[in-house]
SEVEX-640885 format. One record per atom (N, C-alpha, C): residue number from 1; residue in one letter; y, z, x. Coordinates in steps of 0.05 Angstrom, whole numbers, padded with zeros to 5 digits. Atoms other than C-alpha are relative to their C-alpha. Layout:
! residues N
NUM,a,Y,Z,X
...
END
This chain:
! residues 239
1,x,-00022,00018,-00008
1,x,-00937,01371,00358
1,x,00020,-00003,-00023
2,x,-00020,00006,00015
2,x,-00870,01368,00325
2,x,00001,-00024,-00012
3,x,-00002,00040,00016
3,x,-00870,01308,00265
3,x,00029,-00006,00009
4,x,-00024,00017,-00016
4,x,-00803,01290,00300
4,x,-00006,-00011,00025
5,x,00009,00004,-00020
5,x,-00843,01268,00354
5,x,-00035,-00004,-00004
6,x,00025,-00001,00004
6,x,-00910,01237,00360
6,x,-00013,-00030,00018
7,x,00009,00017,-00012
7,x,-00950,01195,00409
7,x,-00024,-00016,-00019
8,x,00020,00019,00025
8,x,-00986,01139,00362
8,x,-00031,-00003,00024
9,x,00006,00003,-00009
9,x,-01019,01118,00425
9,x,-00004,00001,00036
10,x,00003,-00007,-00034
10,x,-01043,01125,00501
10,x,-00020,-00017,00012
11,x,00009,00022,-00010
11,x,-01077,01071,00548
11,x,00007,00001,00030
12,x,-00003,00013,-00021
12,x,-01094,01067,00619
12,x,00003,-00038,00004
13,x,00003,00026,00000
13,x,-01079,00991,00636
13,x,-00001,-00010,00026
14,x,-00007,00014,-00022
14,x,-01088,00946,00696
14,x,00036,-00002,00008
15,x,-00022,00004,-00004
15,x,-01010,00946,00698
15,x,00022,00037,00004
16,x,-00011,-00036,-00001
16,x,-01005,01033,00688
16,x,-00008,00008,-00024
17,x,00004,-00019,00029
17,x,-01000,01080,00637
17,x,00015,-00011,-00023
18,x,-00022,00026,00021
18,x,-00975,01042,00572
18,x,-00004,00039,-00035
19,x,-00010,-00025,00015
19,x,-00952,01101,00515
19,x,00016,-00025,-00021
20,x,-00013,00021,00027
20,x,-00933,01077,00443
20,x,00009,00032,-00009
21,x,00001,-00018,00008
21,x,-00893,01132,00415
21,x,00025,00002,-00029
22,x,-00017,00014,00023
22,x,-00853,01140,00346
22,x,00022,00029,00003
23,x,-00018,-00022,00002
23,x,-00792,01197,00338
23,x,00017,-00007,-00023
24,x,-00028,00006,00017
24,x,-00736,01210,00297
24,x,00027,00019,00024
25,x,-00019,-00012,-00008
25,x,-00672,01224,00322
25,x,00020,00010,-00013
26,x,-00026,-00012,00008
26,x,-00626,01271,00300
26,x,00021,-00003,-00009
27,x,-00028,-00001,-00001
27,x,-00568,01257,00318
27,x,00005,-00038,-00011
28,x,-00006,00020,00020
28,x,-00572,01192,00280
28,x,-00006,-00003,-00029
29,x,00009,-00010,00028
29,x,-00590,01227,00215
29,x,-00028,00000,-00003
30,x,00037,00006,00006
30,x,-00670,01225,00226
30,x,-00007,-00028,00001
31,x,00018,00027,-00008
31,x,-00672,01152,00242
31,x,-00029,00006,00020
32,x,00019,00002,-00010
32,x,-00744,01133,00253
32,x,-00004,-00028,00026
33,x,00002,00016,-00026
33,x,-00755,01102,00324
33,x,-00026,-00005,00011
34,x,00031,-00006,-00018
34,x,-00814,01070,00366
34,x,00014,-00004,00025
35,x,-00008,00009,-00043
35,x,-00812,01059,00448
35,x,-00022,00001,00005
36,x,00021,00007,-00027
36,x,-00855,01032,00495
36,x,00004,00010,00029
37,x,00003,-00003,-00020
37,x,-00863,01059,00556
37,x,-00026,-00003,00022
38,x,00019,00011,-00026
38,x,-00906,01032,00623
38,x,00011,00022,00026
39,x,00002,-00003,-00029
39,x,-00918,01070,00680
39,x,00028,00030,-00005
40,x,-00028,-00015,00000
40,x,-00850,01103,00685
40,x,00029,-00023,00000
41,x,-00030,00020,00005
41,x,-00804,01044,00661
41,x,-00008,00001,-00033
42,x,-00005,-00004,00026
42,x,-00782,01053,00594
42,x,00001,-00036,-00014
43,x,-00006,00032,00003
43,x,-00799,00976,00570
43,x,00018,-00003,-00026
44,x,-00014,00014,00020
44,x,-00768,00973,00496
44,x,-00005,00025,-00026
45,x,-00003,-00018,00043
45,x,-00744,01017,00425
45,x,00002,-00018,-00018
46,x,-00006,00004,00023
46,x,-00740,00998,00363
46,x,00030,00001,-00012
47,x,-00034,-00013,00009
47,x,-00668,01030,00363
47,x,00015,-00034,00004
48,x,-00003,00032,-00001
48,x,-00655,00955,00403
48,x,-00009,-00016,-00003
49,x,00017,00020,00002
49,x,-00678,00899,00385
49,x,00019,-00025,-00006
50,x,-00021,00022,00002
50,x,-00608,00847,00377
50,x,-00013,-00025,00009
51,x,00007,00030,-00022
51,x,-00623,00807,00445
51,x,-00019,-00009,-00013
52,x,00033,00010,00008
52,x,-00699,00798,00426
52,x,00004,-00016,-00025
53,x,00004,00016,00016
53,x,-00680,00769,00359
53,x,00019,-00027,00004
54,x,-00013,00035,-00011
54,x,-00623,00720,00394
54,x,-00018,-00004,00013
55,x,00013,00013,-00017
55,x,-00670,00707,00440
55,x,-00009,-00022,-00020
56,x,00011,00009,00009
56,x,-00707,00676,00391
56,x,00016,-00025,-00012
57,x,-00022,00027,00011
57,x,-00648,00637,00348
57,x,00011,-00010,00020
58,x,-00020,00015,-00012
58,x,-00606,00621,00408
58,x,-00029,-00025,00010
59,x,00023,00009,-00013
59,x,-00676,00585,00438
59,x,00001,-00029,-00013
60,x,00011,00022,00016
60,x,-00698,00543,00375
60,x,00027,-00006,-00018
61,x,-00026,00011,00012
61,x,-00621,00530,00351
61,x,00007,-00020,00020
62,x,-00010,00029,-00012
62,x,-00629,00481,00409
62,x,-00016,-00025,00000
63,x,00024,00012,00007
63,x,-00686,00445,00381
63,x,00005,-00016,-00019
64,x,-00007,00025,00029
64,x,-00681,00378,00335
64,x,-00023,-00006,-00017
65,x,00020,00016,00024
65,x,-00727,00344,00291
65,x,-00019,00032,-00014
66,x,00012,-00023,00022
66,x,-00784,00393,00255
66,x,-00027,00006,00006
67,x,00027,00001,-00019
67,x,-00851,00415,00262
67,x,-00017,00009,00029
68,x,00005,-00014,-00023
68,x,-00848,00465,00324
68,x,-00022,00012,00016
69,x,00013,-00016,-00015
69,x,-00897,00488,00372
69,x,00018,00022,00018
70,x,-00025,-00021,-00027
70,x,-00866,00552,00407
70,x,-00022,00025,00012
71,x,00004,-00030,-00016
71,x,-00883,00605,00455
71,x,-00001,00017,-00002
72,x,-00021,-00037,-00004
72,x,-00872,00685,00458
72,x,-00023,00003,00021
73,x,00020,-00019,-00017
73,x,-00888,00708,00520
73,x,00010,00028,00004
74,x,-00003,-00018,00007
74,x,-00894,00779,00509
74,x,00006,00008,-00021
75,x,-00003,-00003,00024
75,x,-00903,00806,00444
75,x,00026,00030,00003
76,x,-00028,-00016,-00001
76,x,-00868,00880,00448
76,x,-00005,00009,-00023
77,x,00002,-00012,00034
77,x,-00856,00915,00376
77,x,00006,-00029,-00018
78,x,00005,00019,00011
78,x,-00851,00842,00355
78,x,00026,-00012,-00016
79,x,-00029,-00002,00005
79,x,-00775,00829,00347
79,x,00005,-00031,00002
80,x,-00001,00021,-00012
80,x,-00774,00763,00390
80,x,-00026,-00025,-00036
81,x,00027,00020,00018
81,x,-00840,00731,00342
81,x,00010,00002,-00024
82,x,-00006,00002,00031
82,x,-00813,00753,00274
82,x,00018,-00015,-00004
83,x,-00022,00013,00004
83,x,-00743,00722,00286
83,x,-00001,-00034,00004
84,x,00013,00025,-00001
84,x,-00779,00659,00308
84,x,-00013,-00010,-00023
85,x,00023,00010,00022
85,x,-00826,00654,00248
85,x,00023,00002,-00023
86,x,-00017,00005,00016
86,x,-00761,00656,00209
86,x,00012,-00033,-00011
87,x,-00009,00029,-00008
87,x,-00744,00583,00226
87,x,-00031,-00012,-00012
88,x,00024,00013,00018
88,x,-00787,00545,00176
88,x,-00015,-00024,00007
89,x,00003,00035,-00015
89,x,-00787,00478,00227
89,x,-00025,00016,00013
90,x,00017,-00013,-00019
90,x,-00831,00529,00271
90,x,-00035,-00001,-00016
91,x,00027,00006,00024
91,x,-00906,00506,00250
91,x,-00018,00018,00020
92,x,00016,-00025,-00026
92,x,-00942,00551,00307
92,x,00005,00020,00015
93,x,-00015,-00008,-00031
93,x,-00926,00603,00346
93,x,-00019,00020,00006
94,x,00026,-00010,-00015
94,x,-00980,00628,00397
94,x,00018,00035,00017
95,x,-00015,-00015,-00018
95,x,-00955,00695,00431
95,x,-00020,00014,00018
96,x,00018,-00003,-00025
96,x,-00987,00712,00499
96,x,00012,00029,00014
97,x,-00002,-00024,-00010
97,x,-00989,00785,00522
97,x,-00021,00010,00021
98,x,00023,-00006,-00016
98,x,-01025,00816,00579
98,x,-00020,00029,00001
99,x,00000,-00027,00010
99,x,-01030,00883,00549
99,x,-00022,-00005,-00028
100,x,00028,00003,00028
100,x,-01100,00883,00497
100,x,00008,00028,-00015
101,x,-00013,-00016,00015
101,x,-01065,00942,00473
101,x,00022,-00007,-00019
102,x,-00025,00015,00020
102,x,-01001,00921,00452
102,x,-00014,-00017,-00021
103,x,00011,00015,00018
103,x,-01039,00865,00415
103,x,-00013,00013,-00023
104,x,00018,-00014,00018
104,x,-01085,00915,00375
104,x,00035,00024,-00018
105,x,-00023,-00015,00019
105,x,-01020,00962,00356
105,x,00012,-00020,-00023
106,x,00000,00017,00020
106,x,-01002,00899,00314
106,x,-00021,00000,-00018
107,x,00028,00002,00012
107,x,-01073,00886,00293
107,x,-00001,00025,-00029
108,x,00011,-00022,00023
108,x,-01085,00953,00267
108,x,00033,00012,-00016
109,x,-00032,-00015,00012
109,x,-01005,00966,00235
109,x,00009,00026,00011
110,x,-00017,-00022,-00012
110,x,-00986,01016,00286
110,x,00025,00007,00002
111,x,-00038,00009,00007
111,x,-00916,00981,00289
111,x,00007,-00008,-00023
112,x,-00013,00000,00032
112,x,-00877,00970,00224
112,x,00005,-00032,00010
113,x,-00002,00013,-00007
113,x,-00879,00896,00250
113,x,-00029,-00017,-00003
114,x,00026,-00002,-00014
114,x,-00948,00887,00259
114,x,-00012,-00013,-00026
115,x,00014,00010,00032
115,x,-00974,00864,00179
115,x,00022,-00026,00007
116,x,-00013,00028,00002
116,x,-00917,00808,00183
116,x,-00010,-00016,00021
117,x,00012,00021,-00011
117,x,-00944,00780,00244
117,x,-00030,-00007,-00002
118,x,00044,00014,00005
118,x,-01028,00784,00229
118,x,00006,-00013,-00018
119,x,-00004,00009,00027
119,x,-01004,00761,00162
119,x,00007,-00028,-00003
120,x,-00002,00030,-00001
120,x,-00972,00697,00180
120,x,-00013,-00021,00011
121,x,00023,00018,-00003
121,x,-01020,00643,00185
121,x,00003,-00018,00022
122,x,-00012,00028,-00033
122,x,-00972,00596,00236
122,x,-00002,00021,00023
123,x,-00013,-00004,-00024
123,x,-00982,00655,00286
123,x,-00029,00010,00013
124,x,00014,00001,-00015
124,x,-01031,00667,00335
124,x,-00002,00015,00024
125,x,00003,-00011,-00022
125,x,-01049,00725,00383
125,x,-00008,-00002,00025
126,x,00016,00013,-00026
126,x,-01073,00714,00460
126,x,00005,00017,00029
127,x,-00005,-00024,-00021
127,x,-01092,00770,00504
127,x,-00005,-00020,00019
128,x,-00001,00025,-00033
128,x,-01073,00726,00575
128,x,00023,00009,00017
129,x,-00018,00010,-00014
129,x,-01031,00727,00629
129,x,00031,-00017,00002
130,x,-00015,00024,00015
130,x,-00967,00687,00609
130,x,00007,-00009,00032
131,x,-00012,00018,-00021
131,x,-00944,00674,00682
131,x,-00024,-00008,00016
132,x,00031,00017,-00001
132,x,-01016,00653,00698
132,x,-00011,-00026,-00016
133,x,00008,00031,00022
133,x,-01023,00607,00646
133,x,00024,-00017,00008
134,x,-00026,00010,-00004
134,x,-00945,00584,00659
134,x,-00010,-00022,00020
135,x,-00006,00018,-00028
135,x,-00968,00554,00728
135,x,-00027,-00009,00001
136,x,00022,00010,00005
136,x,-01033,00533,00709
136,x,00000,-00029,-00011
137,x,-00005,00044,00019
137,x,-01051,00448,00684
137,x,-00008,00008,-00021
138,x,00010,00010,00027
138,x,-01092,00471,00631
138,x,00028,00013,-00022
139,x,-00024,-00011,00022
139,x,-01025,00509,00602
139,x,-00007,00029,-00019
140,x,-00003,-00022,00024
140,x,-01019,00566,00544
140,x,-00022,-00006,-00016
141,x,00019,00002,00022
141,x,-01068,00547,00496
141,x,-00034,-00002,00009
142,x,00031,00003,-00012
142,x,-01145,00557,00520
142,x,-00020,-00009,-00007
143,x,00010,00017,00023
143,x,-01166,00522,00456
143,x,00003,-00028,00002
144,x,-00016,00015,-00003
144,x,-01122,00465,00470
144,x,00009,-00010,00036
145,x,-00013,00002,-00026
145,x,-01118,00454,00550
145,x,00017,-00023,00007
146,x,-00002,00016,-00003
146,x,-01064,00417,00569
146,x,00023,-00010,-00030
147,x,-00032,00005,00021
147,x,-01022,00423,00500
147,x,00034,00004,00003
148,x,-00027,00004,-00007
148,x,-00951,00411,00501
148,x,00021,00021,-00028
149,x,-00023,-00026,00020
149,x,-00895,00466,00464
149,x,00023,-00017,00001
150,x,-00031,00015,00003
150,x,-00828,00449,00437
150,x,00020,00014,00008
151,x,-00021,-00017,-00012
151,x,-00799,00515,00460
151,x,-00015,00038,00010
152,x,00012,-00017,-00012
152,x,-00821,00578,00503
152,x,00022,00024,00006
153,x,-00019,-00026,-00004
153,x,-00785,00645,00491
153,x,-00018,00025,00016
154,x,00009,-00015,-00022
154,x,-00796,00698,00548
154,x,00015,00025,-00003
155,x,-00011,-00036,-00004
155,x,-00792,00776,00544
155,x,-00014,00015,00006
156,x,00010,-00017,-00019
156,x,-00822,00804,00598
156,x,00011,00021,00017
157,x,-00015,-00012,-00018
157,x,-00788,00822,00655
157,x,00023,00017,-00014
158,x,-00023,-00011,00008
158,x,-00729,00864,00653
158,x,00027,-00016,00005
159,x,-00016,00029,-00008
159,x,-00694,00805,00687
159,x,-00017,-00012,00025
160,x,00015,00015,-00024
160,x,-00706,00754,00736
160,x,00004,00017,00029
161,x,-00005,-00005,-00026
161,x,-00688,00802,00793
161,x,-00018,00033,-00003
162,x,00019,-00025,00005
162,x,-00728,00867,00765
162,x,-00021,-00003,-00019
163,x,00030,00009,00006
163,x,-00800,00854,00758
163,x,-00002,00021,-00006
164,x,00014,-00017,00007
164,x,-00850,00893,00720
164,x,-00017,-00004,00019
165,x,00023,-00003,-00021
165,x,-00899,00875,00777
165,x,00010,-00034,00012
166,x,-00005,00017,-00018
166,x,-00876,00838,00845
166,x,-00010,-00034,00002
167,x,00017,00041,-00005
167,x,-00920,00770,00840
167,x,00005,-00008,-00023
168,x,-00007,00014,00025
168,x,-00883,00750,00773
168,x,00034,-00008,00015
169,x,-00012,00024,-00011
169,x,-00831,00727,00826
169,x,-00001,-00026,00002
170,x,-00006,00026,-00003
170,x,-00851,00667,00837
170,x,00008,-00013,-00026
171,x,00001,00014,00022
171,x,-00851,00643,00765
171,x,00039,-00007,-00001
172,x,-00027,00006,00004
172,x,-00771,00654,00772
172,x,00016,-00018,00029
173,x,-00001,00012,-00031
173,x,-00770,00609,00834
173,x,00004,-00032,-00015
174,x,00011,00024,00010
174,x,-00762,00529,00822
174,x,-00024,-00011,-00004
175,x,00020,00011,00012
175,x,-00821,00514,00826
175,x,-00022,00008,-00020
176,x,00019,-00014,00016
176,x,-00855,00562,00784
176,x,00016,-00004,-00031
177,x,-00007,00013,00028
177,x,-00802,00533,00725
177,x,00002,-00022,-00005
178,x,00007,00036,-00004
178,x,-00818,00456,00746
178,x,-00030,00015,-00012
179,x,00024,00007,00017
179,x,-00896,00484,00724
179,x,00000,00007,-00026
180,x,-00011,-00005,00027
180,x,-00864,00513,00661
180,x,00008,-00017,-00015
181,x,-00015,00013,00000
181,x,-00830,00463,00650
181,x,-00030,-00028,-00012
182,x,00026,00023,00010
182,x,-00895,00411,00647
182,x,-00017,00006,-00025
183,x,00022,-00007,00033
183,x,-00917,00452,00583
183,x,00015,-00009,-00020
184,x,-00020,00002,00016
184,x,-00858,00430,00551
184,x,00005,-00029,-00015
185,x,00000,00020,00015
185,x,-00846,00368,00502
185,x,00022,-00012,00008
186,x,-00022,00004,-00001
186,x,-00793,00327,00524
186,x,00032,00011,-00023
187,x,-00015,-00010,00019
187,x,-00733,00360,00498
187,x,00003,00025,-00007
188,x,00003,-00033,00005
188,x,-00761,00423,00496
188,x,00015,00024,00014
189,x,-00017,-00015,-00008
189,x,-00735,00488,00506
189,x,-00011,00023,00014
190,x,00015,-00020,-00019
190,x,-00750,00541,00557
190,x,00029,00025,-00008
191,x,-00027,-00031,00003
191,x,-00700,00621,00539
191,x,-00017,00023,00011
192,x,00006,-00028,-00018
192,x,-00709,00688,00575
192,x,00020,00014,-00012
193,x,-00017,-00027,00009
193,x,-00681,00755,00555
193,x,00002,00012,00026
194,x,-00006,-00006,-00011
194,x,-00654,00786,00607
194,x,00027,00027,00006
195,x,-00025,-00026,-00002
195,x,-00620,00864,00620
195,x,00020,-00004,00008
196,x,-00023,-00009,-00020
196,x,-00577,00843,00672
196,x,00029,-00017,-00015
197,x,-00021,00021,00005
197,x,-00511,00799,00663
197,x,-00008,-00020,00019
198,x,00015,00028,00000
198,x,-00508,00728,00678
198,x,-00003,-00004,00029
199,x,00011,00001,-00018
199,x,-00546,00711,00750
199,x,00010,-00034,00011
200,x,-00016,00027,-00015
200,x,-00498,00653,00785
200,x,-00029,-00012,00021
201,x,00031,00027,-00014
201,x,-00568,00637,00823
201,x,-00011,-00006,-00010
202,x,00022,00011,00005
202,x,-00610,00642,00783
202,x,00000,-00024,-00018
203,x,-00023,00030,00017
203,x,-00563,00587,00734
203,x,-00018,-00023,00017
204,x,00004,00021,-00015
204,x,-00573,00545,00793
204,x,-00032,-00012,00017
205,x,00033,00001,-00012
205,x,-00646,00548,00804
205,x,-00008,-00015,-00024
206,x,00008,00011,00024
206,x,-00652,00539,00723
206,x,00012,-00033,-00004
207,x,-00009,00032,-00003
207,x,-00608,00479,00737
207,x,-00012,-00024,00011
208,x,00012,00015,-00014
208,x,-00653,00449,00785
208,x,-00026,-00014,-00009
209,x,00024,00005,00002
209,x,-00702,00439,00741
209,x,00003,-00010,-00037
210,x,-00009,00006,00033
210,x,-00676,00429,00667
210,x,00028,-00011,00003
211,x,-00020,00020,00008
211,x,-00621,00380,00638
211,x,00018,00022,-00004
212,x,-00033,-00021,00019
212,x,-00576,00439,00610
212,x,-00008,00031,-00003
213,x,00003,-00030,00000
213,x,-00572,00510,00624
213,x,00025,00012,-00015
214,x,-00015,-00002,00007
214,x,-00530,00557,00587
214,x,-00014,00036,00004
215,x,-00003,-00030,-00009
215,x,-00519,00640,00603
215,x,00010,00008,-00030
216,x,-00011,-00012,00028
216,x,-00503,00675,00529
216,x,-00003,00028,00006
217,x,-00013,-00030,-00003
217,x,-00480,00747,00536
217,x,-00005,00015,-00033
218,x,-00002,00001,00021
218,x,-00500,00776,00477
218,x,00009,00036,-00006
219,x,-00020,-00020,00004
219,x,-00465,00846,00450
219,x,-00019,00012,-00015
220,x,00018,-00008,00025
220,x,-00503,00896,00404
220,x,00011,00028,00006
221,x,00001,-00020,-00002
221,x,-00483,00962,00381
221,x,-00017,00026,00018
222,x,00019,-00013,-00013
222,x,-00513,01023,00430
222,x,00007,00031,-00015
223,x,-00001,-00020,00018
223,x,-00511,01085,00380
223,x,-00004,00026,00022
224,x,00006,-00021,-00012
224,x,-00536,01130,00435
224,x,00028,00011,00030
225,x,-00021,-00019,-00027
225,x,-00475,01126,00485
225,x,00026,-00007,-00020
226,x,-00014,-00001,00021
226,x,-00428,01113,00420
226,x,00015,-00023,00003
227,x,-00012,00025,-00003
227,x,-00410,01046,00446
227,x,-00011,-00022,00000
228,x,00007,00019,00002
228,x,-00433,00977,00457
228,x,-00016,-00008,00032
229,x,00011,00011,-00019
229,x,-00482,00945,00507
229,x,00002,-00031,00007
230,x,00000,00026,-00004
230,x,-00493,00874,00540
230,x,-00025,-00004,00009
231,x,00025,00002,-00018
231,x,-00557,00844,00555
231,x,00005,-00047,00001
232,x,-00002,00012,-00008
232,x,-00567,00771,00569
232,x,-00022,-00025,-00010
233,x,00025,00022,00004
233,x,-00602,00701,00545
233,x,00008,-00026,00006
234,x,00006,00020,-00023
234,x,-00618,00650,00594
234,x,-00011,-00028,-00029
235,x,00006,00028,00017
235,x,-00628,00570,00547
235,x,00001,-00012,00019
236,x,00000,00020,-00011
236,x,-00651,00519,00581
236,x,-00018,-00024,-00005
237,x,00006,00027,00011
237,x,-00660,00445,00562
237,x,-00016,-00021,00014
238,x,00019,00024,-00013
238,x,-00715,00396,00585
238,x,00014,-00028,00001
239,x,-00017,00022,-00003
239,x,-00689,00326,00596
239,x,-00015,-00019,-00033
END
């Protein structure tokens, strides 16, 4: 196999075929790249990773006092968790994946990501379900049933209207962000990353259920079509 190309990893999963693979590209002088791919949806590179790290600041830049419990649901090459563990108020952050793969490519330093998060002591892996636990009483923590977060960043889906698997609808339904919503500390903060541009329903669903929604458009160089992309992060405020 060509060292410009090289599959780190391969994994049947309850969800498909999950592929970890690293390249360089060329035509960006030998930049070294990873990507995820499931099944036959290309979930995430290394080439992007902007949104995933607003995700993270726009989230807990709406957060006051100090001392944070936070979320990641879906870890990923670990873009969303590092940019979180940046924020020094942040005293925990649990991240819930459903993939026991993905979790171990961290573990064992498969991703160039992967030593900063085993390494930091406030953070905490958790092979689970995240939209199982979401709508569940005992909540996110299995240690803790029933603990309350100060802010819950989400990067799963591709958006709320293109599922990685059909029965993670409901969670984008009201009432599946009214049980989200009960893990949350007064005040707290619920954000989503999202491919698409901004979803005039789904605003008004997030409205129905949190004090303050807000749509952020966020911009990031796209090197591969020689221009710029848009992807999308959903903030929304507990009362």
């Amino acid at each position: 196999m060509s060292s410009d190309f090289k599959e780190l990893d391969f994994r049947e999963t309850p969800l498909g075929q999950l592929s970890l693979r690293r390249r360089r590209v060329l035509s960006l002088g030998g930049m070294e790249v990873y990507e995820v791919q499931l099944g036959d949806a290309f979930l995430m590179s290394s080439l992007f990773h902007e949104v995933e790290v607003a995700l993270a600041h726009l989230g807990l830049g709406e957060l006051e006092g100090a001392s944070w419990d936070v979320v990641v649901g879906g870890l990923g090459l670990g873009y969303t968790a590092v940019a979180a563990l940046e924020h020094h108020d942040v005293a925990s952050l649990l991240i819930v994946d459903a993939l026991q793969p993905v979790i171990e490519w961290h573990q064992n330093a498969l991703v160039p990501l992967g030593e900063k998060l085993t390494g930091d002591p406030r953070c905490r892996l958790l092979h689970a379900d995240f939209f199982a636990r979401a709508k569940s009483r005992d909540g996110f923590d299995p240690e803790q049933p029933g603990r309350l977060f100060h802010a819950v960043l989400l990067d799963i889906d591709h958006s709320p209207r293109s599922l990685l698997h059909p029965s993670n609808a409901a969670f984008y339904e009201a009432e599946g962000l009214r049980a989200l919503s009960a893990h949350l500390h007064p005040g707290g903060v619920f954000a989503l990353w999202s491919d698409d541009p901004p979803d005039d329903d789904f605003l008004d669903v997030l409205g129905s259920v949190f004090a303050t929604v807000r749509a952020h458009i966020v911009s990031f160089p796209n090197p591969l079509l020689e221009g710029t992309s848009e992807s999308t992060v959903y903030v929304a405020c507990k009362a």
